[in-house]
Each structure stands twice: as structure tokens, then as C-alpha cells.
SEZA-474525 format. One line per field, with one value per residue: residue number from 1; residue in three letters; z, x, y of N, C-alpha, C, O in turn. Coordinates in Angstrom, 3 decimals. Atoms other than C-alpha are relative to their C-alpha. Layout:
nr c(NUM  ...) $
rest c(ala  ...) $
nw c(Z  ...) $
nu c(X  ...) $
nv c(Y  ...) $
caw c(Z  ...) $
cau c(X  ...) $
cav c(Y  ...) $
cw c(Z  ...) $
cu c(X  ...) $
cv c(Y  ...) $
ow c(Z  ...) $
ou c(X  ...) $
ov c(Y  ...) $
This chain:
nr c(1  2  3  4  5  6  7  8  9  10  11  12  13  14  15  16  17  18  19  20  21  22  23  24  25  26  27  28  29  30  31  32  33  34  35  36  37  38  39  40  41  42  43  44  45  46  47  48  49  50  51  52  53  54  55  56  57  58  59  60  61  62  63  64  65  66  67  68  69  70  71  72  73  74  75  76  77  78  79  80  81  82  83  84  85  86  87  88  89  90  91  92  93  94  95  96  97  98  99  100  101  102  103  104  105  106  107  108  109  110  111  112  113  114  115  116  117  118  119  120  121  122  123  124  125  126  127  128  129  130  131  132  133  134  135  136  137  138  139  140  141  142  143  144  145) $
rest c(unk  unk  unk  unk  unk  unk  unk  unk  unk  unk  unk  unk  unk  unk  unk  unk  unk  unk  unk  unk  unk  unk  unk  unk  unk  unk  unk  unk  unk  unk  unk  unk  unk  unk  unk  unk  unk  unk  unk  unk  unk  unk  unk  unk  unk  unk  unk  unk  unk  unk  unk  unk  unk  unk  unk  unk  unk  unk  unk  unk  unk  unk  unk  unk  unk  unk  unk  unk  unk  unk  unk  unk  unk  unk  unk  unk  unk  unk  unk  unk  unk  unk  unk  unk  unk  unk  unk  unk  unk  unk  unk  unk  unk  unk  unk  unk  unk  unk  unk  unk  unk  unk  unk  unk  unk  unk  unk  unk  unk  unk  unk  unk  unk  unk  unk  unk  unk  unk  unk  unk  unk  unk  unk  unk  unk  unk  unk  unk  unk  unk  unk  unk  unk  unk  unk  unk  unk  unk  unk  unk  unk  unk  unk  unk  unk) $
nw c(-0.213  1.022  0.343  -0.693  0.578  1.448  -0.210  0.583  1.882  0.817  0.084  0.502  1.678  -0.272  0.222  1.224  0.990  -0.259  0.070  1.431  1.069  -0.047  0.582  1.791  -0.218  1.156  1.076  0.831  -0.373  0.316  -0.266  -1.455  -0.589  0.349  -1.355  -0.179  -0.487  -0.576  0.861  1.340  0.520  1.176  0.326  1.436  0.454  1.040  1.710  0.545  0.388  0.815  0.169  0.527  -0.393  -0.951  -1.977  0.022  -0.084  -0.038  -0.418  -0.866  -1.704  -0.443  -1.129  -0.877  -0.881  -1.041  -0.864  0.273  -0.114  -0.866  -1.409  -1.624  -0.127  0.944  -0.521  0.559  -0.940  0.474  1.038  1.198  0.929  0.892  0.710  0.526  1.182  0.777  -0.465  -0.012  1.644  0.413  0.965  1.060  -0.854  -0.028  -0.801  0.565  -0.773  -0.189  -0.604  -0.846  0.423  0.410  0.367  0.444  0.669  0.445  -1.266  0.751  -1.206  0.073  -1.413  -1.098  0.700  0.630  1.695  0.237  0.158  0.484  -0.054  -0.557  0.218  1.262  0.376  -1.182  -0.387  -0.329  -1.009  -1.155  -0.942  -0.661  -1.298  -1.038  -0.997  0.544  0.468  1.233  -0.185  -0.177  1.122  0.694  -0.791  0.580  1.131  0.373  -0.282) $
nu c(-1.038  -0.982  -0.680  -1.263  -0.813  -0.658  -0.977  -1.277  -0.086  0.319  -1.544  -1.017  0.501  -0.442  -1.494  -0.362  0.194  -1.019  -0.979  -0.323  0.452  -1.070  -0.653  0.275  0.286  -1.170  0.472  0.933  1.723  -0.150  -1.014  -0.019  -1.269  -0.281  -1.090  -0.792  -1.021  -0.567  -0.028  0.378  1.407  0.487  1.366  0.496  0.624  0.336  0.632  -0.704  -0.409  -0.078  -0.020  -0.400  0.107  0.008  -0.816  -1.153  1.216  -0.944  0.619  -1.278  -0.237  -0.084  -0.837  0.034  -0.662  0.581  -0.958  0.806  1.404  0.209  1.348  -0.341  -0.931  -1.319  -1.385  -1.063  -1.653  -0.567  -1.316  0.150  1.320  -0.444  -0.320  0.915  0.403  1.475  1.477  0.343  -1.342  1.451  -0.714  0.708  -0.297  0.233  0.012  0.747  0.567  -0.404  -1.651  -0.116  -1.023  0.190  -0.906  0.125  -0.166  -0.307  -0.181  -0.438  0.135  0.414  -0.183  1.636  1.024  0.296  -0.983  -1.408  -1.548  -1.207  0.434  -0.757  -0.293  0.779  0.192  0.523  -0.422  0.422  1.453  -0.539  1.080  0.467  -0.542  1.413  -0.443  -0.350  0.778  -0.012  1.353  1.115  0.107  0.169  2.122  1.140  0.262  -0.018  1.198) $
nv c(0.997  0.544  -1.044  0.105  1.419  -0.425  -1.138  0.472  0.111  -1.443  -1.111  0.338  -0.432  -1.601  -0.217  0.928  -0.924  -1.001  0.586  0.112  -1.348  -0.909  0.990  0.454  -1.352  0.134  1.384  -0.308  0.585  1.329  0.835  0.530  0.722  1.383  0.137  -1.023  -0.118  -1.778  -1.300  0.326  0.423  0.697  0.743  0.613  -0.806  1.262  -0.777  -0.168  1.570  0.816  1.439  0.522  0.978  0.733  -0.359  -1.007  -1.294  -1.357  -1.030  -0.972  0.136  -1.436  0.060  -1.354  -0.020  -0.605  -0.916  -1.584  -0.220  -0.962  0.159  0.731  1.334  -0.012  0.357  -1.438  -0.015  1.286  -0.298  0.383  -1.567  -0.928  0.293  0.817  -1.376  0.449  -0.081  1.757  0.437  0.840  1.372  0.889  1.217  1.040  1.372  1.357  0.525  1.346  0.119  -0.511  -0.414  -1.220  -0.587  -1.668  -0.620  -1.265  -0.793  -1.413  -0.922  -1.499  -1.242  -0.472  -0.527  1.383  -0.511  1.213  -0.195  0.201  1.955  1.122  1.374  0.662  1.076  1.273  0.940  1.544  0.088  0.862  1.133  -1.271  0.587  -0.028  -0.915  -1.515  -0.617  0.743  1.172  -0.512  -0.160  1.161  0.639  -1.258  -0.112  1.492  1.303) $
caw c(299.688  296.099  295.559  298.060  296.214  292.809  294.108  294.043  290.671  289.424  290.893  289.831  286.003  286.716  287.325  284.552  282.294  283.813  283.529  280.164  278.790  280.548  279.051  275.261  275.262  272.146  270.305  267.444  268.077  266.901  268.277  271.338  273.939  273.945  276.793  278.444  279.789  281.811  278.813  276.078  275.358  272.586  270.709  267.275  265.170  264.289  261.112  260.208  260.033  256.979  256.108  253.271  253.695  255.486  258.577  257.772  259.609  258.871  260.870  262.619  265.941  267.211  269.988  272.175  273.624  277.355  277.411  275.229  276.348  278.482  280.309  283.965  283.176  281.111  281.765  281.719  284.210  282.857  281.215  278.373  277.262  276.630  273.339  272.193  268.846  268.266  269.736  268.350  265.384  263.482  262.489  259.807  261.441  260.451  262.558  261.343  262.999  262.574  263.521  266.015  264.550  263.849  261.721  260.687  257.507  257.826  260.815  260.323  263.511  263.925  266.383  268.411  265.120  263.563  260.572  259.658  260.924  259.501  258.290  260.655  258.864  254.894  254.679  256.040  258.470  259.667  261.063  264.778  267.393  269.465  273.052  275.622  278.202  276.003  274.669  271.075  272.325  273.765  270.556  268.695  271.013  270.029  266.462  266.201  268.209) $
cau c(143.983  144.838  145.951  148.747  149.909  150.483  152.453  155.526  154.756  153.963  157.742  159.750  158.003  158.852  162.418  162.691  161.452  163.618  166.737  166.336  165.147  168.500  170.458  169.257  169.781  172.837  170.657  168.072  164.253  164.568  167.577  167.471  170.081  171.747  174.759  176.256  179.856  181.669  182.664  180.430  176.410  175.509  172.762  170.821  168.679  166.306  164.500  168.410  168.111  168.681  168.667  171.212  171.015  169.532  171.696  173.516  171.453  173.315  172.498  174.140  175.192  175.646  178.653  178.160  180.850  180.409  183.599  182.396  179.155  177.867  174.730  175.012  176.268  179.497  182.952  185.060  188.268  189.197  192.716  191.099  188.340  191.474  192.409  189.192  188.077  184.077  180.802  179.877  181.344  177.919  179.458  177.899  177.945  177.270  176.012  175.961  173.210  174.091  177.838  177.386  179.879  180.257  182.220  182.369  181.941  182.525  183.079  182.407  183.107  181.183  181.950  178.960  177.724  177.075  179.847  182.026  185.637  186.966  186.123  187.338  187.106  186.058  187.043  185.469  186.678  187.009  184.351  185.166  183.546  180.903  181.999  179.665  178.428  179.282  177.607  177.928  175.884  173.462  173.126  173.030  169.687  168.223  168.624  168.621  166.437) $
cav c(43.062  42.450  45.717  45.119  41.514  44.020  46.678  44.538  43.618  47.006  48.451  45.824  46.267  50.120  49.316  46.905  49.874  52.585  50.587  49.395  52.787  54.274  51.543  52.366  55.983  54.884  52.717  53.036  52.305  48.609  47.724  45.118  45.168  41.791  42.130  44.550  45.155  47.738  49.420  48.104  48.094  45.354  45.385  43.752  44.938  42.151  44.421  43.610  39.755  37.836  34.334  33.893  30.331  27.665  27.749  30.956  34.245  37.636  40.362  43.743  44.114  47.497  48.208  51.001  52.481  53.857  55.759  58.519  59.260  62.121  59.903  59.014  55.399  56.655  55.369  58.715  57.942  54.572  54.450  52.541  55.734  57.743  56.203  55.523  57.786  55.871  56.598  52.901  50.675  48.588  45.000  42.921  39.440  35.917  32.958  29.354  28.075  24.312  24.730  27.171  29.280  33.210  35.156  39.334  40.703  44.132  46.662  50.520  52.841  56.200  59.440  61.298  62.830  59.227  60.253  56.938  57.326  54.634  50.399  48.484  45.462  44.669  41.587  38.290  36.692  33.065  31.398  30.703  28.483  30.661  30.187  28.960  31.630  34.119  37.252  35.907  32.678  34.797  36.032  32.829  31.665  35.112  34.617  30.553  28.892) $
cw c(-1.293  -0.713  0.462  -0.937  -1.121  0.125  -0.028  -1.285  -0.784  0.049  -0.715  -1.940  -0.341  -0.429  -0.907  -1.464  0.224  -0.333  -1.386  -1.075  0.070  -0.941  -1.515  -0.281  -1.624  -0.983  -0.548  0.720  0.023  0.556  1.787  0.711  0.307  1.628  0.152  0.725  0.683  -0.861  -1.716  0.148  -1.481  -0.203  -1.902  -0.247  -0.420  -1.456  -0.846  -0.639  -0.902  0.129  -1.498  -0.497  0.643  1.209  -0.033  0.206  0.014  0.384  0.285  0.917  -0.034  1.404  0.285  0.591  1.436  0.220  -0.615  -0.016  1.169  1.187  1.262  0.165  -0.978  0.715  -0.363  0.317  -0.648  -1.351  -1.501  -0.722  -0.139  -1.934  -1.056  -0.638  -0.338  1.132  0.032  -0.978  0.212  -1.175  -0.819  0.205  -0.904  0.941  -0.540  0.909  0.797  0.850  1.285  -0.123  -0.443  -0.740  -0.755  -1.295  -0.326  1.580  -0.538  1.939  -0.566  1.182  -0.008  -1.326  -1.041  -1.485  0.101  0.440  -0.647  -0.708  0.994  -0.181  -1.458  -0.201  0.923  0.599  0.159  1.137  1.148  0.995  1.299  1.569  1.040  1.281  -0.549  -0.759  -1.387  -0.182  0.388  -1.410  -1.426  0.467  -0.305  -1.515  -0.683  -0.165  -0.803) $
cu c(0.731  0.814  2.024  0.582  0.299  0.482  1.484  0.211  0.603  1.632  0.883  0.005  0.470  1.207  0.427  0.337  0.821  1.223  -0.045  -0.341  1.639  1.368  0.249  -0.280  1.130  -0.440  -1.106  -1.294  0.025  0.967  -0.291  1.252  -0.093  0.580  0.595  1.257  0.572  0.262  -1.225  -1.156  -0.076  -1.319  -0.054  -0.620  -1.073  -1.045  1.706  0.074  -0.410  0.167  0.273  -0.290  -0.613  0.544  0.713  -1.232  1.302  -0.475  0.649  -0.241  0.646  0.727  0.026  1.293  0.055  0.989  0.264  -1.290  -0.452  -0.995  0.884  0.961  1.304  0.984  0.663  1.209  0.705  1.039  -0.591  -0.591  1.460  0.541  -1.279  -0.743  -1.782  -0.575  -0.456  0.231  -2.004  1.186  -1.245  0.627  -0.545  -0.065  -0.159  -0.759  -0.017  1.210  -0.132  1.269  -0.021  1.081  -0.447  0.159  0.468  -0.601  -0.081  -0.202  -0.444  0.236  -1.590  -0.525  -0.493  0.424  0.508  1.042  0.684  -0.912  0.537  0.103  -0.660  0.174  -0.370  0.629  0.265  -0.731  0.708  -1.167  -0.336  0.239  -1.166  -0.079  0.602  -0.984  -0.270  -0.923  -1.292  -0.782  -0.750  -1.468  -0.863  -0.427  -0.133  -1.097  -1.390) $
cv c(-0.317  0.789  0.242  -0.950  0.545  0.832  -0.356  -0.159  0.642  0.925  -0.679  0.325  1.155  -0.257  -0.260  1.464  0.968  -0.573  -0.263  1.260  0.650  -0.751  0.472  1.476  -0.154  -0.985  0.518  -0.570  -1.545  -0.467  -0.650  -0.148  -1.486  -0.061  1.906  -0.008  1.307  0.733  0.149  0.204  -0.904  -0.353  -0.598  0.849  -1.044  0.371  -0.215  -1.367  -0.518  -1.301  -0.180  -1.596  -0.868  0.161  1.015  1.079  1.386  1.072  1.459  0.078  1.434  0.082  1.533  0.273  1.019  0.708  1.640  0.893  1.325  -0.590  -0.743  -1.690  -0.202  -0.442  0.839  -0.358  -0.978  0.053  -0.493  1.148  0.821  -0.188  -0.442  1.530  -0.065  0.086  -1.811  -0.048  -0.982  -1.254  -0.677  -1.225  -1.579  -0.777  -1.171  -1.094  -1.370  -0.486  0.511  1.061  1.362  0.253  1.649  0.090  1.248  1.036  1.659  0.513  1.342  1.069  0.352  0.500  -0.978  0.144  -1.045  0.578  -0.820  -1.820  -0.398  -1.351  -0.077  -0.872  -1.090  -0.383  -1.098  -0.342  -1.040  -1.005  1.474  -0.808  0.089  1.254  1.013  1.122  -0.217  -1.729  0.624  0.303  -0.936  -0.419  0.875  -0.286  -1.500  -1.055  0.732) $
ow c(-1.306  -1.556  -0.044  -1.550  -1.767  -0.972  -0.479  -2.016  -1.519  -0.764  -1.491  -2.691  -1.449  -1.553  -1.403  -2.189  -0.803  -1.249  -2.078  -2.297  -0.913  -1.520  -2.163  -0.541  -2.396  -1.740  0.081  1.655  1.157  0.559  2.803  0.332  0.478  2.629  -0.523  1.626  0.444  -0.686  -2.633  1.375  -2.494  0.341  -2.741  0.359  -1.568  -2.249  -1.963  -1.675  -0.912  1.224  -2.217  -1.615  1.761  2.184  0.767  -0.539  0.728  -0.390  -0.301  1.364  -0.944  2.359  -0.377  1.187  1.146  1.327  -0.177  -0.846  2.054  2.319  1.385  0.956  -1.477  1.941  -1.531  -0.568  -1.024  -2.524  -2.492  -1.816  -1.119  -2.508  -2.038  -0.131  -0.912  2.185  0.964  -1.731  1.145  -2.225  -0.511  -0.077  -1.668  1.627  -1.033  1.502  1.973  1.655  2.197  0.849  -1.304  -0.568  -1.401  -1.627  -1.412  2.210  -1.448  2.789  -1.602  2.322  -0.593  -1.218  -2.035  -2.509  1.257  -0.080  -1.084  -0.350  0.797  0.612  -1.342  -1.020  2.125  -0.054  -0.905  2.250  1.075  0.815  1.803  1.832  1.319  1.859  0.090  -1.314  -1.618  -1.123  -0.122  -1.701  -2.254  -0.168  -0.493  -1.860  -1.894  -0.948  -0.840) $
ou c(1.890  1.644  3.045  1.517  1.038  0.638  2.327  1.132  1.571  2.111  1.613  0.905  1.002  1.627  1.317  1.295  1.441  1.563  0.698  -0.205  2.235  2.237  1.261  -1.412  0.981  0.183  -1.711  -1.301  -0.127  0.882  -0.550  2.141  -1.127  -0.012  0.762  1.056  0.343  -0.083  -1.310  -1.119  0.255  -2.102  0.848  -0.662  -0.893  -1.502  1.725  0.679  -1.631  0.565  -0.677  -0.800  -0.174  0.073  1.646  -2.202  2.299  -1.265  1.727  -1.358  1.359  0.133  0.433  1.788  -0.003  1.017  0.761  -1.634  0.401  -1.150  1.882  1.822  1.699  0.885  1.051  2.062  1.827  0.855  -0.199  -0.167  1.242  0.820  -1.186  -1.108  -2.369  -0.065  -0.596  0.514  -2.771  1.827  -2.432  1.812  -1.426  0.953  -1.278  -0.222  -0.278  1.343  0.134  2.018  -0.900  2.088  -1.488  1.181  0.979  -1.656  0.615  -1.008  -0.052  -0.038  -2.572  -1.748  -1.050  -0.239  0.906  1.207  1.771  -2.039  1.726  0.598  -1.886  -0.665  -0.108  1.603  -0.118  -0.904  1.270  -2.319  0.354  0.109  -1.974  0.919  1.193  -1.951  -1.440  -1.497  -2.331  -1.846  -1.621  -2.511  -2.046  -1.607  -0.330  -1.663  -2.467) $
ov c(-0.731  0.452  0.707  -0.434  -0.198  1.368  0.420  0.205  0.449  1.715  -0.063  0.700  1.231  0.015  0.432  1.729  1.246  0.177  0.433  1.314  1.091  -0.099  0.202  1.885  0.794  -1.730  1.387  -1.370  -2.000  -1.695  -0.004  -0.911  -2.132  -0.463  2.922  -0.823  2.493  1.901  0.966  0.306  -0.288  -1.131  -0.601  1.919  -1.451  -0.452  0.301  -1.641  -0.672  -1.697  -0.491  -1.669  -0.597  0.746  0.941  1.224  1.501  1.611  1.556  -0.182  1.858  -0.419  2.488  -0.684  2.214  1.246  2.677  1.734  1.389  -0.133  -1.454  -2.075  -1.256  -0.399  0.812  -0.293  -0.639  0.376  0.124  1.521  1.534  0.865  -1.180  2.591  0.853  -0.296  -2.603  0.883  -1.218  -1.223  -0.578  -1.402  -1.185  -0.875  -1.320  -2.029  -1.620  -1.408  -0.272  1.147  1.396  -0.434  1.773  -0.511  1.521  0.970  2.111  0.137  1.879  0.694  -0.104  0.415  -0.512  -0.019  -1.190  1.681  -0.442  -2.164  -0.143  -2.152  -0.087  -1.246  -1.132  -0.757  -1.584  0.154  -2.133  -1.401  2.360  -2.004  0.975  1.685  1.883  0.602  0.088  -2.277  0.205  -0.242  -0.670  -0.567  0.592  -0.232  -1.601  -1.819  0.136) $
């Protein structure tokens, strides 16, 4: 009888693991997916997280992109994947824990053979307000609380 009451268990645990394995097929060993989007995978790295500061944690965030990819959950057709030159871009992020507030340091995009194409960003940004319900709050509770 109790064999039956863990067989639900045991598949949904399955799926959990199948799904997030297929998920993280563009991501390093360490890196946790965060969110995902129709065209995006985001993950961390938390072997990346610093603590500058008191309330300031600096980490990288790793953006997948699904519209150059060959696995089963790629986005090929979609007018946006034709214009699109990166595999995934690795930002160098700030959160201020107190404020609630993020801002980018530095953006590098890479193609499928994980070569730099280009910066996409060296200089800091300004630090904006992290928006509730967003993947950037998710974020914030990962690396905050």
C-alpha cells in the first residue's frame, strides 16, 4: 500500500529532473536557472557572488538565447532569431540589497563556440528600481534574503 502513495511522488521528482536537466543544456555546472522566457533562459552563478559592500552583492547572470540553439526547445521561426548574432551575453550585475535596486556593469556576448563577439556594455549603468514580479526580483530574493 505504501508503495502506491510514492509513485506519484517518485514521477513528479522524475519530471522535475527531466525538465530542468533539458532546460540547462546552455549553462555551466554551477549555474542555477532563475527565469525563463520564450526566447530567453536566465541563469546565476552563485560561485560568482560577491559582497563589495554591505548591501551591494555583485554577481553574473548568464542569458541564454533560444533562437540559436539546435535542442528541442529552440526558437528557430520567430522573426526576432533572425537578427540575432549570440549564443548568450554574461552581464556583470549589481543589486543593492537595501534599496532594492540593480544596475549592469558590463555585458560581453558570445557565439556557439563561446568566442566574445563584442561588449555590450563597459560602462556602469544607473541604478534602477527592481520591478515587482519581475525576473530581476526573483533574483534579488535569491541573492538577498
Amino acid at each position: 500500500m505504501r508503495r502506491v502513495k510514492l509513485l506519484p511522488f517518485v514521477f513528479v521528482i522524475g519530471m522535475v529532473l527531466i525538465f530542468s536537466r533539458s532546460y540547462s543544456e546552455g549553462a555551466e555546472d554551477d549555474d542555477i536557472l532563475y527565469g525563463v522566457t520564450k526566447y530567453l533562459m536566465l541563469y546565476y552563478n552563485p560561485k560568482s557572488v560577491i559582497r563589495p559592500s554591505k548591501d551591494i552583492v555583485r554577481l553574473k547572470i548568464k542569458v541564454v538565447s533560444k533562437c540559436n540553439d539546435n535542442k528541442d526547445w529552440a526558437i528557430k521561426e520567430h522573426p526576432n532569431c533572425s537578427n540575432i548574432d549570440w549564443d548568450y551575453v554574461v552581464t556583470v550585475t549589481e543589486i543593492n540589497c537595501s534599496s532594492k535596486q540593480d544596475r549592469d556593469i558590463e555585458s560581453v556576448g558570445y557565439n556557439h563556440e563561446g568566442k566574445p563577439l563584442e561588449s555590450l556594455a563597459t560602462e556602469t549603468s544607473e541604478w534602477s528600481d527592481i520591478e515587482t514580479e519581475s525576473y530581476t526580483e526573483a533574483l534579488y530574493k535569491l541573492v538577498c534574503d
